[in-house]
Each structure stands twice: as C-alpha cells, then as structure tokens.
C-alpha positions in Angstrom: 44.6 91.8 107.0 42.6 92.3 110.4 38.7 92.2 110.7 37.6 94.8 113.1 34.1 95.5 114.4 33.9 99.4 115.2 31.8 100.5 117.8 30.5 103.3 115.8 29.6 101.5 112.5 27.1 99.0 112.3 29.1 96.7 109.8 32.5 95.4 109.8 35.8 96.7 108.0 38.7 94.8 106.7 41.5 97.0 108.2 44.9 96.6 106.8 47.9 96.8 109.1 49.1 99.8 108.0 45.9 101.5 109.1 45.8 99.6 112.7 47.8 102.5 114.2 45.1 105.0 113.0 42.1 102.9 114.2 43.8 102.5 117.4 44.3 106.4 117.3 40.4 107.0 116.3 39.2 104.5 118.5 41.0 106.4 121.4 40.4 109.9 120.9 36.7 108.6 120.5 36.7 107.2 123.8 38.5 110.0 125.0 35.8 112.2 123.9 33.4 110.0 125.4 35.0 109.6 129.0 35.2 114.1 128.4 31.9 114.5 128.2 31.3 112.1 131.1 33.4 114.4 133.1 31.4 116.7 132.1 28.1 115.7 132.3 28.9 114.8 136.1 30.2 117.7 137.0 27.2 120.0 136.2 26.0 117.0 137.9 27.6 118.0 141.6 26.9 121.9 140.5 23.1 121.1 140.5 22.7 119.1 143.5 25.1 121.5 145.7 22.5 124.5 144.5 19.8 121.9 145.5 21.6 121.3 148.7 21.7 125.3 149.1 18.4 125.8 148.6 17.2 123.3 150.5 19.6 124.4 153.7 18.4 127.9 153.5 14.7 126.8 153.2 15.4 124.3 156.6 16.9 127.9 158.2 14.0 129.8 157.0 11.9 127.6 159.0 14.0 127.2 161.9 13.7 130.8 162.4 10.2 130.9 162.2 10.3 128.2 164.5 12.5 129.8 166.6 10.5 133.5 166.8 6.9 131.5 167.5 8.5 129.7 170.6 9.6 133.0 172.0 6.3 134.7 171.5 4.7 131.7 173.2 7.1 131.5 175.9 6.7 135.4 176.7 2.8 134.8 176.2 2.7 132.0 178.3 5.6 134.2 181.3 2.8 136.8 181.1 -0.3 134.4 181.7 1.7 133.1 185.0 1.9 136.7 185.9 -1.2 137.6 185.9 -2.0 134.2 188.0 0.0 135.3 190.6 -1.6 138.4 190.8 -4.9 136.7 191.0 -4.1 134.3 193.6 -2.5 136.9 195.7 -5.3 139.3 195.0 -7.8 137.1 196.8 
C-alpha cells in the first residue's frame, strides 16, 4: 500500500499498487493539461503584444509623417522669407 498526496485533493489517499499506474496516468494528463493551457495562455500572450507592437509602430509613423510634412512647410516658409530678404537688400 502507497500513501500519496494529490495535488488536486486536499487530503491524502491510500493508493494500492495496482492503481499506481493510473495515478501516474491521471497525474500526467493533468499536468499535461496544465503545461496546454500554458501554451496557450502565452501564445495569445505574443498575439497581443505583436498587435500592441503594431499599433504602437503605426502611431510612431503617424507622427513621423506629421513631423515630416511640418519641417517641409517650415523649410519652404523659411526658403521664401530669405527670398524676399534678398530682394529687400538689393532693392535699397
């Protein structure tokens, strides 16, 4: 007779050894289940940090653009202002 303590009771069991092979069977496919949903919990995991990762990416582009559109204006802005100072200093 063999006194076993299983996880998912809260009191011990006299197993006999007839029934060690089954425990040992139980006992896996429980932790099999276990490691399973493990696997699957970090999995959907990855998926919702790469969609983070996406959306976070696009919203860095996003801003880049506008970044990148407000320099030009300036920069034409500021190609025009030196224009019309040359043709001010030459004027006088």
């Amino acid at each position: 007779m063999i006194l076993y303590s299983l996880p998912f009771l809260s009191s011990k069991y006299v197993i006999y050894p007839s029934c060690h092979l089954i425990y040992n069977a139980v006992y896996i496919i429980l932790i099999e289940s276990k490691v399973n949903a493990d696997i699957e919990k970090f999995k959907s995991e990855g998926v919702d940090m790469e969609s983070q990762r996406k959306a976070i990416l696009k919203d860095l582009e996003d801003k880049l653009n506008v970044a990148t559109e407000e320099s030009e204006q300036y920069d034409s802005q500021s190609k025009q202002t030196k224009k019309i100072l040359e043709q001010l200093k030459q004027g006088t």
